[in-house]
C-alpha positions in Angstrom: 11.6 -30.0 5.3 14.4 -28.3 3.6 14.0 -24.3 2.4 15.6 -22.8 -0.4 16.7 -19.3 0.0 13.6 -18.1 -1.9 11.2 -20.1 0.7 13.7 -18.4 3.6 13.4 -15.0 2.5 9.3 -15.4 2.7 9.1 -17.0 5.8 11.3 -13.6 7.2 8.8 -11.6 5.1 5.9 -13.5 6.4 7.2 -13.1 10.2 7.8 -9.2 9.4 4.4 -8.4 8.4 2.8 -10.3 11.3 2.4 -13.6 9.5 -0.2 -12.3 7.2 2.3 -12.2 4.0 -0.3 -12.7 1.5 -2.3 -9.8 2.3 0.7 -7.5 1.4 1.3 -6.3 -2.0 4.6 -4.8 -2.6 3.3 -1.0 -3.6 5.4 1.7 -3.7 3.7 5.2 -2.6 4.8 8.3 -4.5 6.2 10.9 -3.0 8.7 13.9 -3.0 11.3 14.6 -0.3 12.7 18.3 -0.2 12.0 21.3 -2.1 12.4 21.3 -5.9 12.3 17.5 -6.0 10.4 16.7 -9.5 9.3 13.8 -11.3 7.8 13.1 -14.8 4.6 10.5 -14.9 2.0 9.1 -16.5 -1.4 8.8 -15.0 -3.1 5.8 -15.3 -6.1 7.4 -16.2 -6.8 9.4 -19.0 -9.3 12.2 -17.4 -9.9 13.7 -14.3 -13.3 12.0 -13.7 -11.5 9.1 -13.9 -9.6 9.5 -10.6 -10.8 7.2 -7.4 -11.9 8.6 -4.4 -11.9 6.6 -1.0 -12.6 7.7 2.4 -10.2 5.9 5.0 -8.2 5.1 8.1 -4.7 5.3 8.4 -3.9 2.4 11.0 -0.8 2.1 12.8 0.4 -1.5 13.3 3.4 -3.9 14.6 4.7 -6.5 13.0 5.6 -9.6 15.1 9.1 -8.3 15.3 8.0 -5.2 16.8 8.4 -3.1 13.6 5.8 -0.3 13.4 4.0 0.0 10.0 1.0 1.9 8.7 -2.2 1.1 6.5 -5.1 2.4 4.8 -8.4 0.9 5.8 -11.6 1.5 4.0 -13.7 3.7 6.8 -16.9 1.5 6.8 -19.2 4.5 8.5 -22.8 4.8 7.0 -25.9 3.0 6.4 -26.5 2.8 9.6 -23.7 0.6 9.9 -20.9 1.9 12.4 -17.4 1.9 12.6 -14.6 1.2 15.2 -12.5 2.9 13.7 -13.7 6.3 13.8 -14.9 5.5 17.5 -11.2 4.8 18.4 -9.6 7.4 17.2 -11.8 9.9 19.2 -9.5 8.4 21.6 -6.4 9.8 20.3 -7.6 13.2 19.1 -4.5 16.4 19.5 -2.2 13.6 19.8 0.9 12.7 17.2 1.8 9.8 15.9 -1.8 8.2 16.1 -2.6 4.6 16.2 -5.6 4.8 14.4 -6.4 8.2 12.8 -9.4 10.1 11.8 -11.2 9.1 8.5 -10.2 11.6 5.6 -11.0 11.8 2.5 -8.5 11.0 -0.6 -7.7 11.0 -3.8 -5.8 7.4 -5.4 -3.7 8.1 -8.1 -1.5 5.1 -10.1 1.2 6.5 -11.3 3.9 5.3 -13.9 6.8 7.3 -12.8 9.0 8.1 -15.1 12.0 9.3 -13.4 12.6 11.3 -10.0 15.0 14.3 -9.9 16.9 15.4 -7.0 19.9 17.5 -5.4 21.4 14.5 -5.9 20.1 14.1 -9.9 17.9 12.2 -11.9 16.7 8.6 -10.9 15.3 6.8 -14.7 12.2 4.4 -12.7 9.6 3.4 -15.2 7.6 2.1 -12.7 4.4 1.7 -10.6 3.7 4.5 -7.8 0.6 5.2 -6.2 0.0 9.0 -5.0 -2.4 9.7 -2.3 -3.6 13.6 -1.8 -6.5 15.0 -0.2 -9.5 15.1 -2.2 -9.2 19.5 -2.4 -6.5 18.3 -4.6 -8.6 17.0 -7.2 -10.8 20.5 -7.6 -7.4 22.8 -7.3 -5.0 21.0 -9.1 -5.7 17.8 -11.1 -9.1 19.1 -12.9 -7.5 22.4 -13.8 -4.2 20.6 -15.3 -6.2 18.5 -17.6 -8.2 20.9 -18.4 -5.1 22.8 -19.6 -2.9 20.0 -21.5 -6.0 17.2 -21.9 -5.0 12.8 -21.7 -3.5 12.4 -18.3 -1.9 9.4 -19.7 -1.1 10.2 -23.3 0.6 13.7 -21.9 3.8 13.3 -19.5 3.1 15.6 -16.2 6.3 17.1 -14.4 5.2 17.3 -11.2 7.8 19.4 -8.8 7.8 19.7 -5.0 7.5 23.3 -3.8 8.4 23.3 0.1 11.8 22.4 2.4 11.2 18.5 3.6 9.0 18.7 7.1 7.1 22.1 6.1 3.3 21.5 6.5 2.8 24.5 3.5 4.3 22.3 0.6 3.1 22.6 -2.7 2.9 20.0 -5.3 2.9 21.8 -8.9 1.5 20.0 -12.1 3.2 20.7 -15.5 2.5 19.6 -19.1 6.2 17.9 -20.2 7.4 16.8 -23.8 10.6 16.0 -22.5 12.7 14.9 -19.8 15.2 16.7 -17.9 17.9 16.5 -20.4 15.6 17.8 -22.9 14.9 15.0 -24.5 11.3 14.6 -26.0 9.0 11.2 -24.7 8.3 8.6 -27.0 4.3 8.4 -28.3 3.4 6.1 -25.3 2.2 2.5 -26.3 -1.7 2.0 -25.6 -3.3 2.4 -21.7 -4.2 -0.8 -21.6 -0.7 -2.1 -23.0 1.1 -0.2 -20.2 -1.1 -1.1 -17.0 -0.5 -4.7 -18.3 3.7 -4.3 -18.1 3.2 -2.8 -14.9 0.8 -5.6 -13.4 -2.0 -2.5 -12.5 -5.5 -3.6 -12.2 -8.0 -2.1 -10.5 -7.8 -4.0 -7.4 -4.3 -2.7 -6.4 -6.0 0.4 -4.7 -9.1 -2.0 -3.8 -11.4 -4.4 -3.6 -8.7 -7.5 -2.9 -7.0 -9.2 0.4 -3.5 -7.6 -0.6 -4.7 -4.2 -2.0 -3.3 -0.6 -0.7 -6.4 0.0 0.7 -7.8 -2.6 3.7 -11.6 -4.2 3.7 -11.8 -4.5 6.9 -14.9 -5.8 9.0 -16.0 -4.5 11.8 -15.1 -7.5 14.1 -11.4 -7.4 12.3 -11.0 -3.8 13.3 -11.8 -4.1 16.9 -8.9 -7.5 16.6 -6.7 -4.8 14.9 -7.0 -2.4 18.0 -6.8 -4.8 20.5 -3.7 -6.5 19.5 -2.5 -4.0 17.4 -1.7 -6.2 14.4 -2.9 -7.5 11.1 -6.4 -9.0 11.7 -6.6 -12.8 10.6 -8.2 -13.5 7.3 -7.7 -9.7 6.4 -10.4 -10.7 4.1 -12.4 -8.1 1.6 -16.1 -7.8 3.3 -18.9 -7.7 1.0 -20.5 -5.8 3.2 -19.3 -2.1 1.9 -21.5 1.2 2.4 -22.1 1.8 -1.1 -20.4 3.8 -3.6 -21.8 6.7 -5.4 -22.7 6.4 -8.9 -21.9 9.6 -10.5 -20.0 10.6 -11.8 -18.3 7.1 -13.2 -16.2 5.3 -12.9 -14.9 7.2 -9.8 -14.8 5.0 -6.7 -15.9 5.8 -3.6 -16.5 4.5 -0.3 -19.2 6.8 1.2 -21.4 9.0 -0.1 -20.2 12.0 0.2 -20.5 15.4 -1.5 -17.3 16.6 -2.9 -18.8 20.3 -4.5 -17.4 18.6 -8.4 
């Protein structure tokens, strides 16, 4: 049949991905490139407690093009149940880049980014980013800053790089902000609820769907994963997930682990 340019453009995407478009969800991942780099955002979360823990694999795939690509898989260890992805990456232990890394626990952040600053200047966004730290993060940074300057959301953070890009010592420094780098002061933000809807954030962008940033994987779809080294088929969410802690709430997590908070 004839294509329109729309249909073209997804088949290319579909192709690119390893013909498992729909299990892709165009999210952006915060970060910041080279010392001094800043940004001003909103948390999607209004406390500390509120922030999602996960613990998972970062899995390094090709797409049917031969593009390399990484993801974040949900490490599906515990209860007895096991998991092929932390027997695979045994395998590739002292080595760098990994096709399948160890499982580490991390902290999920949604973001709405305000706007970026660099040598170059200042970038106005307004949209959805996701930030990813290791979980220390949440005891030596997040809790402390709002502890200090209180609503995540309702208070801008400036958050500014400290460290030259490639150094494995940077720093990422938290700020209370009432205004933006021109030193004009933010707006009274419209409701939480009002914002997450502009920017299409529900709680299964980090988890729990096909497309989320964070792959529920079965066993049987990692071991496809490593042997072919692409998307599994059906990428589907398993219902079949170790448990999650209950306290404190609402904090996701995908083992139960002590965090010492």
């Amino acid at each position: 049949m004839r294509l329109n340019l729309e249909q073209v453009n997804q088949s290319i995407e579909r192709q690119n991905n390893g013909g498992n478009f729909k299990d892709f969800r165009r999210i952006k991942n915060f970060s910041l490139a080279d010392d001094r780099d800043g940004a001003h955002v909103r948390f999607l979360f209004e406390n500390a407690t509120d922030a999602s823990f996960f613990r998972t694999h970062i899995v390094t795939l090709n797409t049917a093009g031969g593009k390399r690509f990484s993801v974040d898989v949900d490490c599906i260890a515990g209860n007895g149940q096991q998991c092929p992805l932390c027997r695979e990456s045994i395998k590739y232990k002292g080595m760098y880049p990994k096709p399948v890394d160890s499982a580490k626990d991390s902290i999920y952040m949604p973001l709405l980014v305000i706007d970026k600053k660099t040598s170059a200047g200042v970038e106005k966004l307004n949209e959805l980013q996701i930030w990813k730290r290791g979980v220390k993060f949440y005891k030596t940074d997040l809790s402390p800053h709002a502890s200090m300057n209180g609503n995540l959301f309702s208070n801008v953070t400036e958050i500014e790089r400290l460290g030259k890009r490639g150094d494995q010592a940077t720093q990422m420094r938290l700020f209370g902000s009432s205004s933006d780098y021109d030193g004009n002061p933010y707006p009274a933000p419209k409701s939480l609820d009002e914002v997450k809807a502009e920017l299409a954030y529900t709680d299964d962008v980090l988890y729990g769907a096909d497309d989320s940033l964070i792959k529920t994987w079965t066993a049987d779809q990692m071991e496809e994963a490593i042997k072919t080294g692409q998307v599994p088929r059906g990428n589907a969410t398993t219902t079949e997930q170790p448990a999650q802690e209950e306290a404190p709430q609402p904090r996701n997590r995908t083992a139960q682990v002590d965090y010492g908070f």
